[in-house]
N, C-alpha and C positions, 0 to 999 in steps of 0.2 A: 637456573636454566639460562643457557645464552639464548643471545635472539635468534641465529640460526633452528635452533631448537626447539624454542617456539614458533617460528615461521610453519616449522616442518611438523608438528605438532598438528597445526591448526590445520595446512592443509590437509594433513590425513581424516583429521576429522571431520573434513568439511567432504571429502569423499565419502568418507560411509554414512552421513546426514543425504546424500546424493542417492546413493543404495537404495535409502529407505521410502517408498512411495508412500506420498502423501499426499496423491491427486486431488484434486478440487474442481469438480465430482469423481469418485473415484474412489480408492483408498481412504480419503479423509488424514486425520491427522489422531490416530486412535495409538497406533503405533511408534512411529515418531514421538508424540510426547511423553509416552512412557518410557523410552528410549534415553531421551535428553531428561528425563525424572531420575534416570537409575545413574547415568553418566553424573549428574549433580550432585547428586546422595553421594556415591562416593567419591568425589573431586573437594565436596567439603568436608568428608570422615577426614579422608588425607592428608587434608593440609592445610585445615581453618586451627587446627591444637584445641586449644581451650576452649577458643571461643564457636565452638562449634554447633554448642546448641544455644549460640545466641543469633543463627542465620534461620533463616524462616525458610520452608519450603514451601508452597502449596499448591494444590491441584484444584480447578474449580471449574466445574460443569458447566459448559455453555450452553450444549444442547445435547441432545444421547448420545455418549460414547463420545464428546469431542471436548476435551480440554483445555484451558487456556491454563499456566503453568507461571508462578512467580516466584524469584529467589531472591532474597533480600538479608543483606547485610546493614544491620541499625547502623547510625549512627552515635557519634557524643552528646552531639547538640543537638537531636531530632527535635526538640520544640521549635528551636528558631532557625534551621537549615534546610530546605529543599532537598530532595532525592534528585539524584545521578539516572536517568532511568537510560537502558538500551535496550529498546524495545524490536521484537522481530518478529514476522509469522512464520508458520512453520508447515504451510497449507503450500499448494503448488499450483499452478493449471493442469488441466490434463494433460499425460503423456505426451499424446498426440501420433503424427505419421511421420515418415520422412526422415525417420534418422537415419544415417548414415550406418550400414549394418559391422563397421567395427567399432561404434561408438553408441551402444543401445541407448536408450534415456535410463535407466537404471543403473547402467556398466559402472559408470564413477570413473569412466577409463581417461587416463593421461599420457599427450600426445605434444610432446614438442612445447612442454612445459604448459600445456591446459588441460583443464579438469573438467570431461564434459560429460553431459546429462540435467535430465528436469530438474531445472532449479540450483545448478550452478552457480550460476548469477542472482537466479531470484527465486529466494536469497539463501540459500543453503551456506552460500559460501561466508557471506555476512552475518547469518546466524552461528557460524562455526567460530567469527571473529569475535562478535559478544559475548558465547560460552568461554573463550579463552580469556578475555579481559576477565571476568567472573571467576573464575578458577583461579587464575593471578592475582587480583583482590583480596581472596578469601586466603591465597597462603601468603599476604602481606600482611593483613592484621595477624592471622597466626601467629607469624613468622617474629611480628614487632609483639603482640598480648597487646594491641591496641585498638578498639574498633576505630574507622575514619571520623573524621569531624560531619561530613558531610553523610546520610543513608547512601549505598550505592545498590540497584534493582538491575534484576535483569527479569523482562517478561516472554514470553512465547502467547503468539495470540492463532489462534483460528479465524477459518472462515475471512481472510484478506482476501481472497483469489474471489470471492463473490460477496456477499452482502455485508461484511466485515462484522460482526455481529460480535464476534471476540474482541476486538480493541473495545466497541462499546460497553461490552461486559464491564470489562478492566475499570473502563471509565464508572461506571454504573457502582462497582465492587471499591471504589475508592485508592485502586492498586495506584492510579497518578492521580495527579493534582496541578493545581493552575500555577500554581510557582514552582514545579519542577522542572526539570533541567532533562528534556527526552530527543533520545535520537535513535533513529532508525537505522538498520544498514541495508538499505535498497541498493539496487546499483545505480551509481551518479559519475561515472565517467570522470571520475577523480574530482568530482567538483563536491561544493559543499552545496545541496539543494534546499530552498527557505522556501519559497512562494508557490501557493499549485494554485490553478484552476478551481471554480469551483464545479459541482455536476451533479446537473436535475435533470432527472428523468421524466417524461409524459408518455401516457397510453391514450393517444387521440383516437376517437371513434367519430367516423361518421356515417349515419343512419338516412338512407335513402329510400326508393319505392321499387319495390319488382315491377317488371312487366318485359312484354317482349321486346325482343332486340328490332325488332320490323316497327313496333311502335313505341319507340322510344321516349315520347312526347307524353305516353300514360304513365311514366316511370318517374324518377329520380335517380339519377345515376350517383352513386357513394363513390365509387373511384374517381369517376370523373372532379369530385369536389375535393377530393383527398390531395387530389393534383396540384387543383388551386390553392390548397391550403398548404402545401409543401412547397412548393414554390414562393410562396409568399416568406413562408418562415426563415426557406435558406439566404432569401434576400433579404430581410432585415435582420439576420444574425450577422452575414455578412458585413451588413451597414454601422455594427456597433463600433463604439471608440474603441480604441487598443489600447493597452498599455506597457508600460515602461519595460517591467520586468517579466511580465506574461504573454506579451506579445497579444491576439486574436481571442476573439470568441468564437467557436465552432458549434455543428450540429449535422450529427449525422443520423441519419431514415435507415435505424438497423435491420428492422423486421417489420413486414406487409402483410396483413392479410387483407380477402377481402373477393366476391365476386361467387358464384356457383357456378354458371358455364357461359361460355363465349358467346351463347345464342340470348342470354337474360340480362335484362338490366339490373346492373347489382344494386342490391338495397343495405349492404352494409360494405364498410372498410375502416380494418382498425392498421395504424402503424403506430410500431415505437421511436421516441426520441430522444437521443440521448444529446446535451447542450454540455457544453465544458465554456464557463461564463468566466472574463477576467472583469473587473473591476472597470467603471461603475454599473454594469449590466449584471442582475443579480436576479436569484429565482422570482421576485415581483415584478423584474421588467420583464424577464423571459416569458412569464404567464399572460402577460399584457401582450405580449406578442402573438400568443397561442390563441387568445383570444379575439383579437383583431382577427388572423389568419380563420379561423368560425365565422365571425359575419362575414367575410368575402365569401368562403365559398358558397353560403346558403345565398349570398344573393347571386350569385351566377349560377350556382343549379338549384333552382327554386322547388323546394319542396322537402330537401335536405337538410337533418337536423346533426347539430356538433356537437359533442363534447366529449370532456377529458379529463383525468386524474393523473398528479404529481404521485410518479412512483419512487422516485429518489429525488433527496436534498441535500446538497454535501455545500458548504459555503466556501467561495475562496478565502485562500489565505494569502496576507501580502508579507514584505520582507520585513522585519524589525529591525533597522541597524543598531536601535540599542539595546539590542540583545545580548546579557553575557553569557551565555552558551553561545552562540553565535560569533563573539569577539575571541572566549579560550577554542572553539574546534579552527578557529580561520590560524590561529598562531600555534595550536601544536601542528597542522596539517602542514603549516609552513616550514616549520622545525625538522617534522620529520621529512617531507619531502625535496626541502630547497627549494621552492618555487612559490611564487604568488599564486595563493589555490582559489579559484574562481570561483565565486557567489553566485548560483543560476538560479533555477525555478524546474520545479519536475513538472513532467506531462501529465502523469498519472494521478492517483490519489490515494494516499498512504495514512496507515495506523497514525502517525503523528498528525497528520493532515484532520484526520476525521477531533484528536486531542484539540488541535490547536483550535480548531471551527467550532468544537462542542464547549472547550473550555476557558474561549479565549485568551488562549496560552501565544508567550511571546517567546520561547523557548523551544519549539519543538520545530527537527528540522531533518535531512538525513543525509547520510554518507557511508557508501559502503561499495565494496570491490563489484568490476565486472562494470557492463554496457546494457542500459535498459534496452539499445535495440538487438539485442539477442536475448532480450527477457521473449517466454511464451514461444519461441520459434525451435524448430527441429534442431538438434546438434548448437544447443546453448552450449556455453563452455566461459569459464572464468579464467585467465590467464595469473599462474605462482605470483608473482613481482604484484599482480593488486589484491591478493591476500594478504598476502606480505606485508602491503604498505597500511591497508586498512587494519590490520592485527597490530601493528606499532601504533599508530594515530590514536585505538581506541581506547589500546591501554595507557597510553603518555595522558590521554584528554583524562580519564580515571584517575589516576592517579595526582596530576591536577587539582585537579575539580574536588575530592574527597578526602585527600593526606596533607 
């Protein structure tokens, strides 16, 4: 197959992965992974030869009806060599509003050399480039009757778009491991992304006294303290140290409840918070914050009682530069593209993200076609030339890395 031919391959398939709705809520991913099940099944009848039923398939049940999906080509040396992993979801956000009506979110339509619809970019397109390294793979050992020295996997995870529950799985199922070699293809703007944020979630309540709005003095006002307590928070997350590669700590007041009518003093108010902590500010100083922020407001609106419960815990992760996944994706990215490919840090927080926090893995990172700010928004669209370039990087770093 030339490269043209794979280029052109990959994007088609990265269209009808577009096709297929996999909203997150929504559709789910019931369909899709059956899809990319039946597409694998025979991508390896085809063209693994012999070694065909030495490549593993499996399906495994995360929650009803929603699968996480692993294909695995052993290695020679599997006692003493790490796995290749390229890990991707296959969940979406919702549709949503606002597309552009010759450009549906399902259409897959291409316009002046982009391919647009939900999940375009994130990451259909990038998952269209793993399935292709993977298929390439499997008719190279064929091809040679050799499996790699190194395992090479490729995973499909659920449930990324909300509680990520599928990469835990995976973790949980043993599919990776703390010396494997895993990378994502989210969109990273042609960079190679190492370090994310970490992100703890709070559900802060505060519990106040009814009475009437004329005698507000027989009351405890819960908003009113909520105030103080929000304000307090955004100023000392504001205050935290930055860092090098992460830049700030943030926190943003997603969701308020709180109050029964404009005439009553409200005796409760709950908001949610969501924090995204860089280094050295970490879910124990964050809580230390939450909790400072509870005695101030009870003592300015006295009678007001605080508290709260961590609803998400995701740890930052920082860069490794002696990482060797890290040092083979910076030198075949450079290979393939000609340029100094730049080390960042993602905003977000990703399937590797959640590996690297859970298994303190120094390995796990991502790179994949397409602009995270056109992740999630109406009229996403991945431009040919970063499928292209992401479908060469992944399979040079494969082949690399495993032959």
């Amino acid at each position: 197959m030339t490269v043209e031919e794979g280029d052109r391959r990959t994007w088609e398939l990265a269209g009808q992965l577009v096709q297929i709705d996999s909203s997150d809520p929504g559709a789910y991913e019931s369909q899709i992974e059956q899809w990319i099940y039946e597409w694998l099944t025979k991508e390896i009848e085809e063209k693994a030869g012999a070694l065909k039923n030495r490549i593993e398939l499996i399906q495994k049940e995360v929650m009803p009806g929603r699968f996480n999906l692993m294909a695995r080509i052993p290695g020679r040396e599997e006692a003493a060599a790490s796995s290749l992993v390229y890990i991707c979801h296959m969940d979406t956000v919702m549709l949503g509003e606002g597309w552009e009506e010759d450009t549906p979110a399902l259409g897959a339509v291409v316009k002046e050399d982009r391919l647009y619809g939900r999940g375009a970019c994130d990451m259909k397109s990038g998952l269209a480039c793993a399935l292709s390294a993977f298929s390439d793979m499997a008719e190279l050992a064929g091809s040679t009757g050799e499996l790699p020295v190194r395992p090479f996997v490729f995973i499909g995870t659920v449930d990324e778009e909300d509680f990520m529950r599928g990469v835990e799985c995976a973790i949980r199922d043993g599919w990776v491991g703390r010396e494997d070699w895993i990378l994502d293809t989210e969109p990273t703007d042609g960079q190679i992304q190492v370090a994310h944020k970490g992100r703890t979630w709070f559900e802060l309540t505060m519990q106040g006294i009814t009475a009437h709005a004329s005698n507000p003095w027989k009351g405890a006002d819960a908003i009113a303290a909520m105030a103080e307590a929000v304000s307090f928070i955004r100023k000392s997350i504001a205050g935290c140290p930055s860092h090098a590669d992460l830049g700030n700590s943030t926190v943003t007041f997603g969701q308020i409840t709180g109050g029964y009518r404009p005439y009553v003093v409200p005796d409760s108010c709950k908001v949610w918070i969501d924090m995204r902590l860089v280094p050295p500010t970490d879910t124990r100083a964050a809580e230390a914050i939450i909790k400072q922020a509870i005695d101030l407001a009870q003592k300015e609106v006295p009678g007001v009682k605080g508290h709260y419960i961590i609803t998400g815990d995701r740890p930052y992760v920082e860069k490794d530069n002696g990482s060797l996944l890290l040092e083979l994706l910076k030198k075949t990215c450079d290979q393939v593209t000609g340029k100094d490919t730049v080390i960042g840090s993602f905003n977000g927080y990703t399937d590797t993200a959640v590996i690297a926090g859970t298994l303190g893995s120094h390995n796990c990172m991502s790179y994949g076609p397409g602009s995270l700010e056109l992740a999630h928004k109406p009229n996403e669209f991945v431009p040919y030339e970063d499928v292209c370039r992401c479908r060469e990087v992944l399979w040079h770093l494969a082949e690399n890395a495993v032959f």
